[in-house]
C-alpha positions as CSV (number, residue, x, y, z in Angstrom):
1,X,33.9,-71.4,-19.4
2,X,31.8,-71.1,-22.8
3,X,28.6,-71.0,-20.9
4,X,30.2,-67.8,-18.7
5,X,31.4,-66.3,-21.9
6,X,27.9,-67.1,-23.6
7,X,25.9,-65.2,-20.2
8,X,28.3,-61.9,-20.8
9,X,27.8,-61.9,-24.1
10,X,24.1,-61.9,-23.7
11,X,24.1,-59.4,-20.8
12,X,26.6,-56.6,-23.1
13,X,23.8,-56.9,-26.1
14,X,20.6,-56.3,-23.3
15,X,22.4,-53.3,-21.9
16,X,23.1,-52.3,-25.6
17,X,19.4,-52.7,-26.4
18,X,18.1,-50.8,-23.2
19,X,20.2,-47.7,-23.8
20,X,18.6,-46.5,-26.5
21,X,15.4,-46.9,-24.8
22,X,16.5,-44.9,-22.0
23,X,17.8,-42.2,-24.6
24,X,14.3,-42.5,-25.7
25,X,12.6,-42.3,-22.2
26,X,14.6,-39.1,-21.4
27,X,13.7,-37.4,-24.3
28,X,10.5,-38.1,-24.0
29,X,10.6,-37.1,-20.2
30,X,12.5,-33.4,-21.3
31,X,9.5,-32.9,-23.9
32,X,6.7,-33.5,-21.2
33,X,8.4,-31.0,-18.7
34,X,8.7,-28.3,-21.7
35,X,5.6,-28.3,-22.6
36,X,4.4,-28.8,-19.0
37,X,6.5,-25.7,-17.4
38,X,7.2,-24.2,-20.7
39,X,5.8,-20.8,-19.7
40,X,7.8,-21.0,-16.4
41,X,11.0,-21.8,-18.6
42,X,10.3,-19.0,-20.9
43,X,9.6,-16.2,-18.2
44,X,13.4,-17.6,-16.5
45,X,14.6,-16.7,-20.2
46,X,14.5,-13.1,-19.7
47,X,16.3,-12.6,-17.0
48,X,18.7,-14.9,-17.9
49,X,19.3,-13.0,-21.2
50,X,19.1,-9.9,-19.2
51,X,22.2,-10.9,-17.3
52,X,23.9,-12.4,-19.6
53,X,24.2,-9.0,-22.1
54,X,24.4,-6.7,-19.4
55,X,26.7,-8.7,-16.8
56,X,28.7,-11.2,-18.2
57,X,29.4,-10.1,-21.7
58,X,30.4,-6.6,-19.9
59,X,33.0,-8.4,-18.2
60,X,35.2,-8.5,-20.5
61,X,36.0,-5.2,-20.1
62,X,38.3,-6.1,-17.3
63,X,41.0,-6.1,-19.5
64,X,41.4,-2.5,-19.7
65,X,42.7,-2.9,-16.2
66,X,45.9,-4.5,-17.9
67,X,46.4,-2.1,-21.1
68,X,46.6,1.9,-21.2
69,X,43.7,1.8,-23.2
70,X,42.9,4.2,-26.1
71,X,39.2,4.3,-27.2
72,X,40.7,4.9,-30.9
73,X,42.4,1.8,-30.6
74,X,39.4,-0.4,-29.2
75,X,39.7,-3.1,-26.4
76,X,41.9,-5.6,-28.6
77,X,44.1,-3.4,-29.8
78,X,45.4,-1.0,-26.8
79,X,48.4,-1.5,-25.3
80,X,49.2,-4.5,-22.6
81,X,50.9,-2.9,-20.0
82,X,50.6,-5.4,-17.1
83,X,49.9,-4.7,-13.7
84,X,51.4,-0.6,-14.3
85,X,47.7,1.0,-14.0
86,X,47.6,-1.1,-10.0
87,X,50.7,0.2,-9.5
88,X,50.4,3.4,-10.1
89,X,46.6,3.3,-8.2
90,X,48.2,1.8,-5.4
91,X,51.4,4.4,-5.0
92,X,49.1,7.3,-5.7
93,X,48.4,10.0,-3.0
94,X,44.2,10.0,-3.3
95,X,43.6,5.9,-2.8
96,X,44.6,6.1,0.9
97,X,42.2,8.9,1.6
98,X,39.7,7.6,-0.5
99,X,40.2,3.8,1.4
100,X,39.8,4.8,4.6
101,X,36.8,7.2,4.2
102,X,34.9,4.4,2.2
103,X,36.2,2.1,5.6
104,X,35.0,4.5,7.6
105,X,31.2,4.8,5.9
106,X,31.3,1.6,5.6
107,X,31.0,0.5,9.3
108,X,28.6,3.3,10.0
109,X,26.9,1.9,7.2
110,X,27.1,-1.6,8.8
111,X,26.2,-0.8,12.4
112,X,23.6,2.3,12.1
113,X,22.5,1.6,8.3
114,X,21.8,-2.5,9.4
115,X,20.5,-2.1,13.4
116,X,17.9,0.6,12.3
117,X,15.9,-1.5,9.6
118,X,15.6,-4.3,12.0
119,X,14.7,-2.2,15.0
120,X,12.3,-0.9,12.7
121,X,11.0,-4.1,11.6
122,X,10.7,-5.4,15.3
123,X,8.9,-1.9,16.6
124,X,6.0,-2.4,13.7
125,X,5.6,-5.9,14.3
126,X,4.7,-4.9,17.9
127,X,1.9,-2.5,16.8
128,X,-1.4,-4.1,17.9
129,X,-3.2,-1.5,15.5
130,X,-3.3,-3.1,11.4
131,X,-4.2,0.4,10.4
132,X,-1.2,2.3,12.5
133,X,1.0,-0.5,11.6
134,X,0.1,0.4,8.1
135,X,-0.1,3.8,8.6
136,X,3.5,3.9,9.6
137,X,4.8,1.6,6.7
138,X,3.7,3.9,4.9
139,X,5.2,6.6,6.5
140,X,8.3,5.1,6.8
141,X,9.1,3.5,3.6
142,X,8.1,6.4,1.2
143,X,11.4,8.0,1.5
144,X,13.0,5.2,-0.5
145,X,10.8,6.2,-3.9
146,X,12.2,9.7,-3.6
147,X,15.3,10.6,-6.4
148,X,18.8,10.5,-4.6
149,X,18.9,13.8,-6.5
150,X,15.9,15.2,-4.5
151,X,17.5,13.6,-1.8
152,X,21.1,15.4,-2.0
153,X,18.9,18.9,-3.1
154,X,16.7,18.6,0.2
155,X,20.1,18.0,2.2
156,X,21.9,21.0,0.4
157,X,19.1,23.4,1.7
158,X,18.7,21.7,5.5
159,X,22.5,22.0,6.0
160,X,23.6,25.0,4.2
161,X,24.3,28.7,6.1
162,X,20.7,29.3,6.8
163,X,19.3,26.1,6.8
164,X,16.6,24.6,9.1
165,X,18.5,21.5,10.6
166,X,21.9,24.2,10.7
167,X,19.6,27.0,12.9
168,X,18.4,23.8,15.5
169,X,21.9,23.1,15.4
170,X,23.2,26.2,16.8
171,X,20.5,26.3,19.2
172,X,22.4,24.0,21.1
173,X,25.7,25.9,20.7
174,X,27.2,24.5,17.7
175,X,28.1,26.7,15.0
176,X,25.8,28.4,12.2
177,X,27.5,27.2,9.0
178,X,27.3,25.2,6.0
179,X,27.6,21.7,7.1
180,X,28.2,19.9,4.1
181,X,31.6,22.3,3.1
182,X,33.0,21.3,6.3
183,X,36.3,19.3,5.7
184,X,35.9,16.7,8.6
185,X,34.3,13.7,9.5
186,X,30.8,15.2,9.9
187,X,30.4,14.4,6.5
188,X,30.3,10.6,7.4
189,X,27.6,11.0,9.7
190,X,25.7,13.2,7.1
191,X,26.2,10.8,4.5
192,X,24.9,8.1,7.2
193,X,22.0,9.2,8.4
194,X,20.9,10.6,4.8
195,X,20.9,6.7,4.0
196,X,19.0,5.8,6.8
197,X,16.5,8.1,5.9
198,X,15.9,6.8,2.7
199,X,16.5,3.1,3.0
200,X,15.4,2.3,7.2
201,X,12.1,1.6,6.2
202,X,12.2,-0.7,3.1
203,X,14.6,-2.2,4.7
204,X,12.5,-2.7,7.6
205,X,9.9,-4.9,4.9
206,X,11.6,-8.1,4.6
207,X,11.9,-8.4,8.3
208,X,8.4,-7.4,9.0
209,X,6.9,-10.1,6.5
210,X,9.3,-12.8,8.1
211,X,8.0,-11.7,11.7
212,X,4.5,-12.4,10.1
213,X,5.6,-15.5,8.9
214,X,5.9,-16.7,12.3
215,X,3.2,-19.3,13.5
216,X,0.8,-17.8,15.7
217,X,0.5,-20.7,17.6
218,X,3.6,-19.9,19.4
219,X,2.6,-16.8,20.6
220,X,-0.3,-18.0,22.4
221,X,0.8,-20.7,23.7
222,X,3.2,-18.6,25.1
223,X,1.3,-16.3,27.1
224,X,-0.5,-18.5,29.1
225,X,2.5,-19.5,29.7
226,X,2.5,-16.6,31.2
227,X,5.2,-14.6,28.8
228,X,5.0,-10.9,28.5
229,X,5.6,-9.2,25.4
230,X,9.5,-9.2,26.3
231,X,9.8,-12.6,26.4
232,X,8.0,-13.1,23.3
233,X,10.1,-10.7,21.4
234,X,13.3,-12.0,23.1
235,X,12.2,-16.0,23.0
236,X,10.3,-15.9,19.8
237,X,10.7,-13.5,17.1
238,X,13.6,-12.7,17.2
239,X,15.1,-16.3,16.7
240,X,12.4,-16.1,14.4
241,X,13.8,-13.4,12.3
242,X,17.5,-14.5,13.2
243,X,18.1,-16.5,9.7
244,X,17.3,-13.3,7.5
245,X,19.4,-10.9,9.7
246,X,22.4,-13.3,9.4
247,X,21.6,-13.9,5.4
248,X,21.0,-9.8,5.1
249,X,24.1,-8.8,7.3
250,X,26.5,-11.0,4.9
251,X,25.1,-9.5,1.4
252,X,25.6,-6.3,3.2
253,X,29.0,-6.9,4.4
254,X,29.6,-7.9,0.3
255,X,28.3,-4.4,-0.8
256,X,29.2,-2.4,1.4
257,X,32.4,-0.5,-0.5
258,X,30.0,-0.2,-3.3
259,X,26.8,1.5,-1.7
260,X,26.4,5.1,-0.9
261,X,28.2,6.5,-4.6
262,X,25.5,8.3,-6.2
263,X,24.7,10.4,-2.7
264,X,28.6,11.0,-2.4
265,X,28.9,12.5,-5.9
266,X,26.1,14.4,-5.2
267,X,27.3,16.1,-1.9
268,X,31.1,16.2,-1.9
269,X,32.7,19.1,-3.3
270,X,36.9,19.4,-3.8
271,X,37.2,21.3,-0.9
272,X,35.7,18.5,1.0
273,X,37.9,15.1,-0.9
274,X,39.8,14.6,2.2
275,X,37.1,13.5,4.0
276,X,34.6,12.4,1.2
277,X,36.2,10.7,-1.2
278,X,35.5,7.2,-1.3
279,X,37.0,4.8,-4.0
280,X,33.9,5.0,-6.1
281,X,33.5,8.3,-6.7
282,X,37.4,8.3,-6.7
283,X,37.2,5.5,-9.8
284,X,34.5,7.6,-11.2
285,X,37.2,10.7,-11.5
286,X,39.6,8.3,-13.1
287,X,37.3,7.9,-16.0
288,X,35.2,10.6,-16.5
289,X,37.4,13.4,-14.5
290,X,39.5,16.5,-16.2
291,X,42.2,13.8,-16.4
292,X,40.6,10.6,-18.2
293,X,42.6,7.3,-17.8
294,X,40.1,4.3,-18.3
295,X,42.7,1.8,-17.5
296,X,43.3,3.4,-14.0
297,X,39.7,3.4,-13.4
298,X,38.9,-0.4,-14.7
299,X,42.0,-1.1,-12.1
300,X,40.2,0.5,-9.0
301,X,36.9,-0.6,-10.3
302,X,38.7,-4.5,-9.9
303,X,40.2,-3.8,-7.0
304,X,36.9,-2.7,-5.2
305,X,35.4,-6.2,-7.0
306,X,38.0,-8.4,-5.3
307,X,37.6,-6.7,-1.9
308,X,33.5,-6.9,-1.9
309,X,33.8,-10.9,-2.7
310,X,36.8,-11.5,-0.2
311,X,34.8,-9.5,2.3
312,X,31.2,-11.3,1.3
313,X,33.2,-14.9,1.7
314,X,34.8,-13.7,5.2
315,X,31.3,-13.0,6.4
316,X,29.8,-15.8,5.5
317,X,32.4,-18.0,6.9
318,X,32.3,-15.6,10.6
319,X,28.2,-15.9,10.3
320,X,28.5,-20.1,9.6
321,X,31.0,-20.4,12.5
322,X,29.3,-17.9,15.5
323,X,25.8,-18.5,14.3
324,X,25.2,-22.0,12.8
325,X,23.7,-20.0,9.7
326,X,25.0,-18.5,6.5
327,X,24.0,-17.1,3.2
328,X,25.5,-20.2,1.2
């Protein structure tokens, strides 16, 4: 019994002895990999900062969603008045309208806005030509560096009385007017296709460099096979490409109530709100509008919030389950 006594004793004061050496060893371990990757840590610095002043600290101003805040009174200081500004968004006359024409945008958004981009990307990537596949990179993707201002102003003068796309219009019978101050649904499709426009081809990139990414190997060994270009766009590029449509399609379905504000405040007009509206521009009135009322905006601004991660969690759980692949 002494001996075993005598053996643990001497085993507790190794393992005593050997921590601090392995204190030592990790220490020396961290030093070696800062000064071996220090540059890389440093350059991760920046944006870290970056999104920690700009992101997180920011957050805090959630709770104005829970006070009638007064900008006299600071963030501390306002009044707590519960959940009163999501009641009053939520009984309000404007947040149905404004819901269901940011629904409706937002499925146009993700079946035209998402199919183009990749039918782009595949149409390219079929080009046997580097310089017309270039050429119509190019082409395509320029739109995107243009100002939504420029943008909205370009669409203004297209669609108004006299416009150019309004005279082809009524070429084919339908009337000569201005088609942005129409109160329907027209201005879904407008707002649509202006996006489109703009974003089809940079979207179209990352799908393009993925199809590249593809070993060639495949390909040839394919056709003599005896596969036509069909079958290698059907058998091998796009499972290829598969993983980035599926990651792309669930980010998308996570920002799709917030994309599109800037073009809708540029384009909608009062006379127009029952069919333009959409929550952010609708938010945006709340704060900066004839009748200011940060709280009520900070609510709708959360409630949006909520919905884009509920939504971005649903699609990555539908994408893991029908496809085998999701964003995380």
């Amino acid at each position: 019994m002494g001996n075993q006594v005598e053996v643990m004793q001497t085993q507790n004061s190794a393992k005593q002895r050997k921590k601090p050496q392995k204190e030592s060893t990790d220490k020396l371990t961290l030093k070696k990999d800062l000064k071996k990757n220090g540059v890389l840590y440093l350059i991760f610095l920046i944006p870290a900062v970056y999104l920690i002043i700009f992101k997180y600290i920011p957050m805090v101003g959630i709770l104005m969603a829970f006070q009638n805040y007064k900008v006299s009174k600071g963030l501390f200081h306002s009044e707590w008045v519960g959940l009163a500004n999501f009641i009053e968004l939520f009984s309000g006359d404007q947040l149905p309208i404004a819901l269901r024409n940011t629904v409706a945008m937002a499925l146009l958004n993700l079946t035209l806005g998402f199919i183009v981009p990749v039918t782009l990307g595949l149409l390219i990537s079929q080009v046997r030509s580097k310089r017309t596949s270039r050429v119509v990179q190019t082409v395509t993707y320029l739109p995107y560096f243009v100002s939504a201002v420029v943008v909205c102003s370009l669409a203004q003068e297209f669609l108004n009385d006299s416009g150019a796309i309004t005279q082809v219009l009524s070429f084919f019978g339908l009337p000569e007017q201005n088609w942005l101050a129409v109160n329907g649904s027209s201005f879904w499709m407008i707002n649509t296709f202006l996006g489109i426009w703009q974003g089809a081809g940079y979207g179209a990139i990352i799908y393009i460099a993925t199809i590249n990414g593809i070993s060639k190997e495949l390909y040839e060994a394919s056709a003599i096979d005896g596969a036509n270009r069909w079958k290698q766009l059907t058998k091998i590029t796009l499972p290829g490409v598969l993983p980035i449509i599926v990651m792309m399609f669930t980010i998308q379905i996570g920002l799709v109530f917030m994309s599109g504000f800037d073009k809708v405040l540029l384009l909608y007009m009062p006379s127009t709100y029952e069919y333009s509206d959409v929550l952010s521009t609708y938010t945006y009135r709340m704060a900066f509008g004839s009748s200011i009322n940060y709280g009520l905006s900070t609510a709708s601004g959360l409630f949006q919030s909520i919905v884009g991660t509920i939504l971005l969690i649903v699609g990555n759980k539908l994408s893991s389950a029908m496809t085998k692949m999701s964003l995380y």
